[in-house]
Each structure stands twice: as C-alpha cells, then as structure tokens.
VODO-546289 format. One record per atom (N, C-alpha, C, O): residue in three letters; z, y, x. Coordinates in steps of 0.2 Angstrom, whole numbers, padded with zeros to 4 digits, always signed. Layout:
# residues N
ALAZYX
...
END
This chain:
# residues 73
UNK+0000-0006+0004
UNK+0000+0000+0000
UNK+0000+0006+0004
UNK+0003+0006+0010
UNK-0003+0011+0003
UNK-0003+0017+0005
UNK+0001+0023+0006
UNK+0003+0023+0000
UNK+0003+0027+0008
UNK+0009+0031+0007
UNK+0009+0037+0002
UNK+0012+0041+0002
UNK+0003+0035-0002
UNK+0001+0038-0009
UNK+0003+0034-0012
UNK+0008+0035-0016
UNK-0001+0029-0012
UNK+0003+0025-0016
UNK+0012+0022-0017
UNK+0017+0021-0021
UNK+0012+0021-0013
UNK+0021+0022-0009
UNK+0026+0025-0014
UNK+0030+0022-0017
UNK+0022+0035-0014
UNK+0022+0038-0019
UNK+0023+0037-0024
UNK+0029+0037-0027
UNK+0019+0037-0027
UNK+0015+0039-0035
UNK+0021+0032-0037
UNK+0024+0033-0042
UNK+0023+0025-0032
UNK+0025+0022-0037
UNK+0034+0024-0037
UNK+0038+0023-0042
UNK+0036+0026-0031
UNK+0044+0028-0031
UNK+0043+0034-0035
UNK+0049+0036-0037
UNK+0039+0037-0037
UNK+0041+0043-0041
UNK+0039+0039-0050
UNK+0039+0044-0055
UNK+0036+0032-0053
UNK+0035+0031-0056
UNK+0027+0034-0061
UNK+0025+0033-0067
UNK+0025+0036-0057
UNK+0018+0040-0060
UNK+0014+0037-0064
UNK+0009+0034-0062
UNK+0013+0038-0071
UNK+0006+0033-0070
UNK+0000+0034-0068
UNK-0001+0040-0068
UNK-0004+0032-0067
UNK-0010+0033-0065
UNK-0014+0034-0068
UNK-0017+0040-0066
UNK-0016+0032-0073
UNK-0022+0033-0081
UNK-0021+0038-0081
UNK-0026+0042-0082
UNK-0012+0041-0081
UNK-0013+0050-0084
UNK-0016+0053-0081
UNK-0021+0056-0083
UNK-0014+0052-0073
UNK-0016+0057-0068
UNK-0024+0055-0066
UNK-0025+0057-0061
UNK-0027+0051-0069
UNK-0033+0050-0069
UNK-0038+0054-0075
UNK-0044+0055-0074
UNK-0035+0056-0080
UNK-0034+0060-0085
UNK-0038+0066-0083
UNK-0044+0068-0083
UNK-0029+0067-0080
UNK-0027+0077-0080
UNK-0033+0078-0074
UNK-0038+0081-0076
UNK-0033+0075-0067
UNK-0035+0077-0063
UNK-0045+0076-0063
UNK-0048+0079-0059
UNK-0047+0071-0066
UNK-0055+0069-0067
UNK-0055+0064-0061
UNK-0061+0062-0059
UNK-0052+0062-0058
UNK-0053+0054-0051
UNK-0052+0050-0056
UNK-0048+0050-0061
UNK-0056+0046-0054
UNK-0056+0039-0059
UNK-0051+0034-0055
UNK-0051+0033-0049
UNK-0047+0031-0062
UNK-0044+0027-0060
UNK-0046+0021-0055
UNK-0042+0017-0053
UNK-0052+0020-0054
UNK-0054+0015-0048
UNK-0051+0019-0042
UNK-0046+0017-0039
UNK-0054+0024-0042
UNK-0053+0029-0036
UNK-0045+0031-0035
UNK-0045+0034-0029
UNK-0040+0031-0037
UNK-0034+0032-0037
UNK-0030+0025-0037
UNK-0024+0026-0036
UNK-0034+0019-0037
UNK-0031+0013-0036
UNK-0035+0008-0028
UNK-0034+0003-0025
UNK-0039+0013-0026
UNK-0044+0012-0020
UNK-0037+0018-0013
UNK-0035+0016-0008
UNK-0035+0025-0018
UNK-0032+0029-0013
UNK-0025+0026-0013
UNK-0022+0026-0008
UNK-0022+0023-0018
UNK-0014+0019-0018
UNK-0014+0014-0014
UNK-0009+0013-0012
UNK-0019+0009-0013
UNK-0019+0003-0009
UNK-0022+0000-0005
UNK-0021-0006-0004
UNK-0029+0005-0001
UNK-0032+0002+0002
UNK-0031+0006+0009
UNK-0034+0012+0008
UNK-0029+0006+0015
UNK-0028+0009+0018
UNK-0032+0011+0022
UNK-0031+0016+0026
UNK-0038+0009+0022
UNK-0046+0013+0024
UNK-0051+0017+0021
UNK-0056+0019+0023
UNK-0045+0019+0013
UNK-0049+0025+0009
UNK-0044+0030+0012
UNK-0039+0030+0015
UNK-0050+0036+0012
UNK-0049+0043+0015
UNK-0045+0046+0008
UNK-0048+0045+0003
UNK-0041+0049+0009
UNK-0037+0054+0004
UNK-0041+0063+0006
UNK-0040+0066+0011
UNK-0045+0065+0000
UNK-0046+0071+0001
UNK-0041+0076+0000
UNK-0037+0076-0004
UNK-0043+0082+0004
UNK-0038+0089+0003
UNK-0037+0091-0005
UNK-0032+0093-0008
UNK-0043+0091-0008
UNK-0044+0093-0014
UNK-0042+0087-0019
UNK-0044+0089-0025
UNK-0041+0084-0019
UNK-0039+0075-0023
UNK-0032+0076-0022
UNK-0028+0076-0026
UNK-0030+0078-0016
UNK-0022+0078-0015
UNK-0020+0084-0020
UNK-0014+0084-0021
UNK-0022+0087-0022
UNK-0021+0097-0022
UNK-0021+0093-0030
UNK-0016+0090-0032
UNK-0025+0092-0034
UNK-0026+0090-0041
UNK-0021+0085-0044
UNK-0018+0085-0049
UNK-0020+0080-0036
UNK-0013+0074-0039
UNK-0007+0079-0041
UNK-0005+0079-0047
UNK-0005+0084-0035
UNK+0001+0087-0035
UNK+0002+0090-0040
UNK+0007+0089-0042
UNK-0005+0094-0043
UNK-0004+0096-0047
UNK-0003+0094-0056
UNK+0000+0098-0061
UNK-0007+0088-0058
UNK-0005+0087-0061
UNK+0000+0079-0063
UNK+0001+0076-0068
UNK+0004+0081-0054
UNK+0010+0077-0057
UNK+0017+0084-0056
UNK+0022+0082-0058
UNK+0016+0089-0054
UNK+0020+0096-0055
UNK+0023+0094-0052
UNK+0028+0091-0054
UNK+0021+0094-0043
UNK+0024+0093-0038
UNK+0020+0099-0035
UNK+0014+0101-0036
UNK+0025+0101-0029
UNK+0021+0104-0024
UNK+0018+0102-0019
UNK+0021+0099-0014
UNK+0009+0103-0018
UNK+0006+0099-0016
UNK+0009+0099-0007
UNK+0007+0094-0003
UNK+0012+0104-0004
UNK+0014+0101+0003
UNK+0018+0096+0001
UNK+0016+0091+0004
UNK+0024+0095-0003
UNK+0028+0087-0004
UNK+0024+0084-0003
UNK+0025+0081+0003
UNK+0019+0083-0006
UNK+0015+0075-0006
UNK+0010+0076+0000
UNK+0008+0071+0004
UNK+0008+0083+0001
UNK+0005+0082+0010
UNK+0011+0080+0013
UNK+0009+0075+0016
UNK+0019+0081+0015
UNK+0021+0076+0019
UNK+0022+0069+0017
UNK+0022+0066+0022
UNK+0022+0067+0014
UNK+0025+0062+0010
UNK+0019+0059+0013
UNK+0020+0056+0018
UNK+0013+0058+0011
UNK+0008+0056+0014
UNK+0006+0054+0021
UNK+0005+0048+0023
UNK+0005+0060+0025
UNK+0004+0062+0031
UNK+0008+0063+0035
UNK+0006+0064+0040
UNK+0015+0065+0034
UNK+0021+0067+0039
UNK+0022+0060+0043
UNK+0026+0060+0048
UNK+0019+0055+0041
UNK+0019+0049+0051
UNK+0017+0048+0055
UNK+0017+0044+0059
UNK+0013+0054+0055
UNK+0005+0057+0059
UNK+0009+0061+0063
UNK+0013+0064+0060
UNK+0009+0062+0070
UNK+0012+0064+0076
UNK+0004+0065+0081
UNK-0001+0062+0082
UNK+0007+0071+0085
UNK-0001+0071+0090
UNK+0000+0067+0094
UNK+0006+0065+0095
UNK-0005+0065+0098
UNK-0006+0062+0104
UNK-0002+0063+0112
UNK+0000+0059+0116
UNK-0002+0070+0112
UNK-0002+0074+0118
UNK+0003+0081+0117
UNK+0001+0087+0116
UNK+0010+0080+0118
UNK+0014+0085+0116
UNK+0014+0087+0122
UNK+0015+0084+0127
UNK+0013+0094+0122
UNK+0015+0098+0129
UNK+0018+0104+0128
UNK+0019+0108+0133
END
C-alpha cells in the first residue's frame, strides 16, 4: 500500500466519494492507494486534500515526508 493509501485508510476515507467530489476515477485512486509505481500528481493531491477538507501540505507530508535528499551539505 502506498502512503496515500496508508492515508486515506487511517483517516477512514472513502474513496467513491472522493472519486465524486474530485473527478479521478475510482480506478485511478485505487492504482494511487496501492500500487507503488503510480505517480501521485501535484494537482490530484491538491483536489484529494481538498475534497477530504484537509490541508493539502498534511497530506504532502504524509505522503512524501520519507523522502530525504541524497547529499546533505
């Protein structure tokens, strides 16, 4: 599972809605929850947040806060 998906399930979400509100089809919201070589867009991210009335940097970290640079200097 992916750390959207991770998400969307510890916060209880469902998905159909937010397939709904946002226009990603639910394939595509069940390909971004559990396949770890689909890409999460910036704009997909921004429409989840918002139509689960989060703020969408939460769920940018929540996401992507595992992600560290390579080269700390």
């Amino acid at each position: 599972m992916t750390g959207l998906g991770l998400y969307l399930t510890k916060k209880s979400i469902n998905k159909a809605e937010v397939s709904r509100r946002t226009g990603i089809s639910k394939s595509r919201l069940s390909q971004l929850s559990a396949n770890e070589s689909t890409k999460l867009r910036a704009d997909e991210l921004y429409l989840i947040a918002l139509a689960i009335d989060i703020e969408p940097c939460e769920v940018f970290e929540e996401v992507c806060g595992h992600l560290d640079l390579k080269n700390k200097e």
